[in-house]
DSSP file (Angstrom, degrees, kcal/mol; ACC not computed):
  #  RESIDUE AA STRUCTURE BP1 BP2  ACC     N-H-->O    O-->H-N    N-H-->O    O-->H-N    TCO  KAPPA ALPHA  PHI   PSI    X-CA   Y-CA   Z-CA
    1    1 A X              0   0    0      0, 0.0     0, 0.0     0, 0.0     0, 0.0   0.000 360.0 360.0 360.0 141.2  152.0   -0.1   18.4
    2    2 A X        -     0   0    0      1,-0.1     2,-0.2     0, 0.0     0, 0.0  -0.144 360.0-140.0 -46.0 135.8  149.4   -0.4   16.2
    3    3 A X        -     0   0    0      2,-0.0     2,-0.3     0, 0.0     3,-0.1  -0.784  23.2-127.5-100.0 157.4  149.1   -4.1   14.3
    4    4 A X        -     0   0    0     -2,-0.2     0, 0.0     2,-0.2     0, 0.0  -0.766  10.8-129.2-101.5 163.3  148.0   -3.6   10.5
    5    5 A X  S    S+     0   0    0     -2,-0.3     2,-0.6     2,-0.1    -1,-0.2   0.778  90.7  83.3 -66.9 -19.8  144.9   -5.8    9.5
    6    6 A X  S    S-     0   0    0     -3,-0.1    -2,-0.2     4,-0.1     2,-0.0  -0.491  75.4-140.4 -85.4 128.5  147.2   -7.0    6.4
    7    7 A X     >  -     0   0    0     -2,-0.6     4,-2.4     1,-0.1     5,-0.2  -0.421  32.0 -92.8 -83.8 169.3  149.7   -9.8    6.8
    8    8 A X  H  > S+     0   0    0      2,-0.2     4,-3.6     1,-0.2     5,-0.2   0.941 129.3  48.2 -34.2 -59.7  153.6  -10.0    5.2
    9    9 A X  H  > S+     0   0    0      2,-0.2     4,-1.6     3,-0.1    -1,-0.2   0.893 106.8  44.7 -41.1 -74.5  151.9  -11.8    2.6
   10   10 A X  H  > S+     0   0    0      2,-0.2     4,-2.6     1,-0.2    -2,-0.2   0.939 115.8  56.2 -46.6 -78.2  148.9   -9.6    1.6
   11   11 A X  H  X S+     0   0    0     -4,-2.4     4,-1.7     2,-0.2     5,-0.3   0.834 111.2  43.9  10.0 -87.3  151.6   -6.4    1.8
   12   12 A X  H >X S+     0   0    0     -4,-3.6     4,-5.8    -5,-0.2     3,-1.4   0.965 115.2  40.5 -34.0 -79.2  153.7   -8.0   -0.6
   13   13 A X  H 3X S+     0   0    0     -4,-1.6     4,-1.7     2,-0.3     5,-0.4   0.844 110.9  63.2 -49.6 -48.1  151.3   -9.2   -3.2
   14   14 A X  H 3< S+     0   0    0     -4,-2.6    -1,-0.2     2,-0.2    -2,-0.2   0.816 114.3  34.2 -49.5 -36.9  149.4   -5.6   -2.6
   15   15 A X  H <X S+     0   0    0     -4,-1.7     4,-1.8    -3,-1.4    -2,-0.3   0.845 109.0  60.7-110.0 -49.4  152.9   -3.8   -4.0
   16   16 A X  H  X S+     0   0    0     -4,-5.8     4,-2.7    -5,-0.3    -2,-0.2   0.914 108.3  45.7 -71.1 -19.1  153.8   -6.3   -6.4
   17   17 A X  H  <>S+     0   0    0     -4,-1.7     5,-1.0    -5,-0.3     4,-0.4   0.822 116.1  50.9 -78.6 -23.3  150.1   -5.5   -8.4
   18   18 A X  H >45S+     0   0    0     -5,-0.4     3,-0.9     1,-0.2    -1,-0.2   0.975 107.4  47.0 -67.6 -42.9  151.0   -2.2   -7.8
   19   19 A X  H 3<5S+     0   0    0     -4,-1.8    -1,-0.2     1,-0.2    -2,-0.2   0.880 109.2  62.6 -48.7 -49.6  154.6   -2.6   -9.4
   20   20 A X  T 3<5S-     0   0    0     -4,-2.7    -1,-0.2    -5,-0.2    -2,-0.2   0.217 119.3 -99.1 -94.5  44.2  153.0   -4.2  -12.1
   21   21 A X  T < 5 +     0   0    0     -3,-0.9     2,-0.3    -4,-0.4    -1,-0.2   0.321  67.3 142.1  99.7  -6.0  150.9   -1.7  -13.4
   22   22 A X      < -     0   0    0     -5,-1.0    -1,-0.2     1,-0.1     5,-0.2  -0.574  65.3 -88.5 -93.5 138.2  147.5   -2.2  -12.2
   23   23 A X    >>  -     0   0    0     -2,-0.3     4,-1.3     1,-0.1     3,-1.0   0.014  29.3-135.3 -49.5 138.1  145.8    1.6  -11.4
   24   24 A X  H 3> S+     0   0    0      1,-0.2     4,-0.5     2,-0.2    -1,-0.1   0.448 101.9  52.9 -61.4  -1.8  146.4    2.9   -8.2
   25   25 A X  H 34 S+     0   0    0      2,-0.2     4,-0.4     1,-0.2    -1,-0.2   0.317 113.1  49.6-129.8  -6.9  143.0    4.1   -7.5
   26   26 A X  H <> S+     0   0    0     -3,-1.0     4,-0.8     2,-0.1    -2,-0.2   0.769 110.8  44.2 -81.2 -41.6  141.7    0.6   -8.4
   27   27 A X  H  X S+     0   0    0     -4,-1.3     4,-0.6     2,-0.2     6,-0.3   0.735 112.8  55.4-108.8 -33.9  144.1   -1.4   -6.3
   28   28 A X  H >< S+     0   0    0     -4,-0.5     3,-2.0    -5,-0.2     4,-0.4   0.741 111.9  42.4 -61.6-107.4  143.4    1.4   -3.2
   29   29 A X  H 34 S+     0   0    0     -4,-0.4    -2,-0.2     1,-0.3    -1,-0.2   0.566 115.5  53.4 -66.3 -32.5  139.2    0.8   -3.2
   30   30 A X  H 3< S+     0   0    0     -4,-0.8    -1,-0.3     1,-0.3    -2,-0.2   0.771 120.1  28.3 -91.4   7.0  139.8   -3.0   -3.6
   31   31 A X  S << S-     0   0    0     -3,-2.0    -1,-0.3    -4,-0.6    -2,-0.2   0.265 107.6-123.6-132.3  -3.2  142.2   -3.4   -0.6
   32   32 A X        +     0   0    0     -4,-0.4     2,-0.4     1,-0.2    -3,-0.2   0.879  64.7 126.3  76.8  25.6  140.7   -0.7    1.2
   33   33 A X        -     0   0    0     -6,-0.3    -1,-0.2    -5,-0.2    -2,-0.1  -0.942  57.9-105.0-143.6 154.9  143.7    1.4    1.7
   34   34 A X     >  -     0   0    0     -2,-0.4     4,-0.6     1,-0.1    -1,-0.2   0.316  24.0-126.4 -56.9-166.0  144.9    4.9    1.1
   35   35 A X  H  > S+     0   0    0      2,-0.1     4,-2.5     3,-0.1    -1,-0.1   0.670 117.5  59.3-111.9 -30.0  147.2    5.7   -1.5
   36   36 A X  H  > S+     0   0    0      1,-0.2     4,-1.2     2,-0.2     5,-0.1   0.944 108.8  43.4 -26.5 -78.9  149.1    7.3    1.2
   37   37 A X  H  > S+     0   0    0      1,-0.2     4,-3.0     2,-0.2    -1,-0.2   0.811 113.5  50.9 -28.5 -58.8  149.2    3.7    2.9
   38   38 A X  H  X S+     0   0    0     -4,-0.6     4,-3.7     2,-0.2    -1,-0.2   0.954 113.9  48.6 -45.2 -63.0  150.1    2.0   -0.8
   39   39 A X  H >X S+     0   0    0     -4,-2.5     3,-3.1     1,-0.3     4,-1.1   0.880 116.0  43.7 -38.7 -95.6  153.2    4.8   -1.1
   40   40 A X  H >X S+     0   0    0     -4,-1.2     4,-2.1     2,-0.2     3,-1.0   0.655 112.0  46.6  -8.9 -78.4  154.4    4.1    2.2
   41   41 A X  H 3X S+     0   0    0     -4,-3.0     4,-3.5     1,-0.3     5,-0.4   0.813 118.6  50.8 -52.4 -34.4  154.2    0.2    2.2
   42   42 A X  H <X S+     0   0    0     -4,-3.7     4,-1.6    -3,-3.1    -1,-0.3   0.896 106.2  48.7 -78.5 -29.7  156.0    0.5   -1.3
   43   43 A X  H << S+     0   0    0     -4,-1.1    -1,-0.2    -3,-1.0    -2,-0.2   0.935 116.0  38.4 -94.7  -1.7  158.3    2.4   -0.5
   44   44 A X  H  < S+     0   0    0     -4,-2.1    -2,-0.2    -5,-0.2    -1,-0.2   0.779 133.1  30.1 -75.0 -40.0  159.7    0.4    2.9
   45   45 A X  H >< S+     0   0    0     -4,-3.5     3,-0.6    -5,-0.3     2,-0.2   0.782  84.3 133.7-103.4 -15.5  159.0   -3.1    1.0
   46   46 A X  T 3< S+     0   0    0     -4,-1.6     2,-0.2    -5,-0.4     3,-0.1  -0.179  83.2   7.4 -14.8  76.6  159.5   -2.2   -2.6
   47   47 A X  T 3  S+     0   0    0      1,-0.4    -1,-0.3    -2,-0.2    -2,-0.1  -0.642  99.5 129.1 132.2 -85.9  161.5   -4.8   -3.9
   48   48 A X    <   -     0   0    0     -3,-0.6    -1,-0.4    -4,-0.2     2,-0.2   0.710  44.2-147.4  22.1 150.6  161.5   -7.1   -1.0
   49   49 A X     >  -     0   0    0      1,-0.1     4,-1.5    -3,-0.1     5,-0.2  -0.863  39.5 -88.1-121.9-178.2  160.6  -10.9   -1.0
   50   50 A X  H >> S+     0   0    0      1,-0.2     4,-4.3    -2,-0.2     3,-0.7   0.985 121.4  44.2 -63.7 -42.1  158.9  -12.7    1.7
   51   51 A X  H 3> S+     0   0    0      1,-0.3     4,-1.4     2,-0.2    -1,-0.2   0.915 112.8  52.5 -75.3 -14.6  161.7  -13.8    3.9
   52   52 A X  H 3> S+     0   0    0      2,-0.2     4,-2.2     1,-0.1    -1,-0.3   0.926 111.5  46.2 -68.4 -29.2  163.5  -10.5    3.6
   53   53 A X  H <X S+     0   0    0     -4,-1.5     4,-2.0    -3,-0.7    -2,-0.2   0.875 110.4  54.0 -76.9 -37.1  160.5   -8.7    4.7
   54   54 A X  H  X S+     0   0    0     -4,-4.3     4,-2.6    -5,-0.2    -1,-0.2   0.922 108.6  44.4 -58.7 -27.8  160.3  -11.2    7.2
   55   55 A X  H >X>S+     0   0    0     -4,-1.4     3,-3.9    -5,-0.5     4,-0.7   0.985 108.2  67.6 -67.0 -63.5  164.1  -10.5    8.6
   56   56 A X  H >X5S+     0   0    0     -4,-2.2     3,-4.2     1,-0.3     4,-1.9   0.670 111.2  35.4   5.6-100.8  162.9   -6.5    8.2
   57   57 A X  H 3X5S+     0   0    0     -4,-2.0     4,-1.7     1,-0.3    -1,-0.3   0.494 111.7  50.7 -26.3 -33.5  160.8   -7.3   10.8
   58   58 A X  H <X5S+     0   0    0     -3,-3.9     4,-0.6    -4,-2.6    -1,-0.3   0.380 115.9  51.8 -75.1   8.7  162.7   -9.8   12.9
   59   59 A X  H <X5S+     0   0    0     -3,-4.2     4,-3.1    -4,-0.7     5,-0.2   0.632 110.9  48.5-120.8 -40.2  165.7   -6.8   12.8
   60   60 A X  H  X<S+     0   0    0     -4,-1.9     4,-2.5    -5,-0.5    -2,-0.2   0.960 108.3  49.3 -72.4 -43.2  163.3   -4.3   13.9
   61   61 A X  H  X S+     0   0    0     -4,-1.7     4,-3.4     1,-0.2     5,-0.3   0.969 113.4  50.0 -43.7 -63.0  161.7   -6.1   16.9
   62   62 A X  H  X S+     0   0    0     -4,-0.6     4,-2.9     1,-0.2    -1,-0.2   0.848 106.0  50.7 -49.7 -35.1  164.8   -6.8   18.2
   63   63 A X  H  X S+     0   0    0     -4,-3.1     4,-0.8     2,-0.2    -2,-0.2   0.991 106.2  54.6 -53.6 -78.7  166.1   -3.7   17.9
   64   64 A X  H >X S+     0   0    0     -4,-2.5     4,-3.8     2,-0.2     3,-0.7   0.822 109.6  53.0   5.8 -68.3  162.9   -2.2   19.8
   65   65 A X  H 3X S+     0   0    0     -4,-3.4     4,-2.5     1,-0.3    -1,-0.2   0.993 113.6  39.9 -57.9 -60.5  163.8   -4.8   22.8
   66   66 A X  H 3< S+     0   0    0     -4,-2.9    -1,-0.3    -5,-0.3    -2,-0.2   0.527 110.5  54.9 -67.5   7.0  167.5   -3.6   23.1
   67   67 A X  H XX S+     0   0    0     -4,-0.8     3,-4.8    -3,-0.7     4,-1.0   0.836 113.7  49.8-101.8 -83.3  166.7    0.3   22.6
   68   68 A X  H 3X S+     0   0    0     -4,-3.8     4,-2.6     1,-0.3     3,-0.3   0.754 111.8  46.3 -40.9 -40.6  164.2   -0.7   25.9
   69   69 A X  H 3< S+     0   0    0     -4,-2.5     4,-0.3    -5,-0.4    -1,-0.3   0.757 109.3  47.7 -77.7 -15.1  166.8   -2.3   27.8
   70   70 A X  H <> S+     0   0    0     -3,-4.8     4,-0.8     2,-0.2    -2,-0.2   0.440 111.8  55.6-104.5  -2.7  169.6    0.3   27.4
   71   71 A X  H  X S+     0   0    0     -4,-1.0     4,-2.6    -3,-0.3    -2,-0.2   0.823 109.3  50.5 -74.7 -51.7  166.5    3.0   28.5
   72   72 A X  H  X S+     0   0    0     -4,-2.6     4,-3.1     1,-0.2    -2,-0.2   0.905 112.8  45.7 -61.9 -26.2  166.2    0.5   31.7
   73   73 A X  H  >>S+     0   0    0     -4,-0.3     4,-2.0    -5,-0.3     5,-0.8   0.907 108.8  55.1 -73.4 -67.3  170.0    0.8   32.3
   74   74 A X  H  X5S+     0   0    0     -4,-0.8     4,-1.9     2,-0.3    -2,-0.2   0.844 108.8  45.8  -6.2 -63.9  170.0    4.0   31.9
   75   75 A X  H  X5S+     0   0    0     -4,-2.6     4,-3.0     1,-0.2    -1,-0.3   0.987 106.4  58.1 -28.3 -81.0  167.7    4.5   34.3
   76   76 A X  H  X5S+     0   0    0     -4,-3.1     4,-1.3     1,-0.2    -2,-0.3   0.704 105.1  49.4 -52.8 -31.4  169.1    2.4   36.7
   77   77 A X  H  X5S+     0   0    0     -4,-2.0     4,-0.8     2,-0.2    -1,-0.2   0.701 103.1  58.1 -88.3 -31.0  172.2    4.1   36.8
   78   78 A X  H >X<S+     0   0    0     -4,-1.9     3,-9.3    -5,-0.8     4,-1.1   0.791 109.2  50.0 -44.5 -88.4  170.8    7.6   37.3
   79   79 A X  H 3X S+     0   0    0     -4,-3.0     4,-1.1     1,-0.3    -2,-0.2   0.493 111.8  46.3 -33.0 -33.0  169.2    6.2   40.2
   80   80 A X  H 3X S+     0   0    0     -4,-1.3     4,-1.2     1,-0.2    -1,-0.3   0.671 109.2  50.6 -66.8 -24.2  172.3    4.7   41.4
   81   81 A X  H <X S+     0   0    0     -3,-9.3     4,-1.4    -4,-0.8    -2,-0.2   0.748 107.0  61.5-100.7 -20.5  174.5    7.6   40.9
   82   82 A X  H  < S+     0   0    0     -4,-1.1     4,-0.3    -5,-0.2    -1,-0.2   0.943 105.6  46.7 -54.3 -42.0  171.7    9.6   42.9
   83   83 A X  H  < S+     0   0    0     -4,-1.1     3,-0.3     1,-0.3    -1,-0.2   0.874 116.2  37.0 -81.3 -42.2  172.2    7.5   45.8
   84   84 A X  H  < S+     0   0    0     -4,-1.2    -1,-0.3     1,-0.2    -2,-0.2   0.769 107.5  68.7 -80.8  -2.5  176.0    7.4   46.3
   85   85 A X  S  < S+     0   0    0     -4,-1.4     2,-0.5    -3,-0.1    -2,-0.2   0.553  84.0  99.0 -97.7   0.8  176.1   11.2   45.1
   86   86 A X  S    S-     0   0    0     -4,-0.3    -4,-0.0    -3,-0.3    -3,-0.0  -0.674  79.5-124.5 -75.3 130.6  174.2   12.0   48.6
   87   87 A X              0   0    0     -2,-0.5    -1,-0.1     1,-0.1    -2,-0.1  -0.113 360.0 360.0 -87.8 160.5  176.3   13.3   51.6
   88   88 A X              0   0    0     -4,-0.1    -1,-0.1     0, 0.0    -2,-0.0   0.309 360.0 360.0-110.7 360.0  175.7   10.9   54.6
């Protein structure tokens, strides 16, 4: 997955100028980022402080890892049922 050039912080701080009023079309050119991007980021962090955003994240990796590990059972257990479902 892609990493964004912007840290937790910069994010944050990006969406709170936004929340607090400063033009969007200003705040895009000076951070270099769409308004698309801006939309997005606000509306997934929107609110957010840093250590919640930080948990977000910690919530999401982990998730990732255990979705990948119940694909590798998965797997494994086809493969298993393949082997005993063969006549001998």
């Amino acid at each position: 997955m892609k990493r964004s050039k912007f840290t937790d912080e910069q994010i944050l701080s990006i969406v709170k100028e936004g929340e607090a009023g400063r033009k969007l079309a200003d705040l895009c050119r000076t951070y270099g980022i769409t308004e698309q991007t801006y939309y997005r980021w606000k509306a997934k962090y929107g609110g957010m402080e840093l250590s919640e955003m930080q948990r977000l994240k910690a919530l999401e990796d982990e998730n990732r890892r255990l979705k990948q590990i119940v694909a590798e059972q998965t797997l494994d257990i086809q493969a298993l049922k393949a082997v005993v479902a063969k006549k001998w």
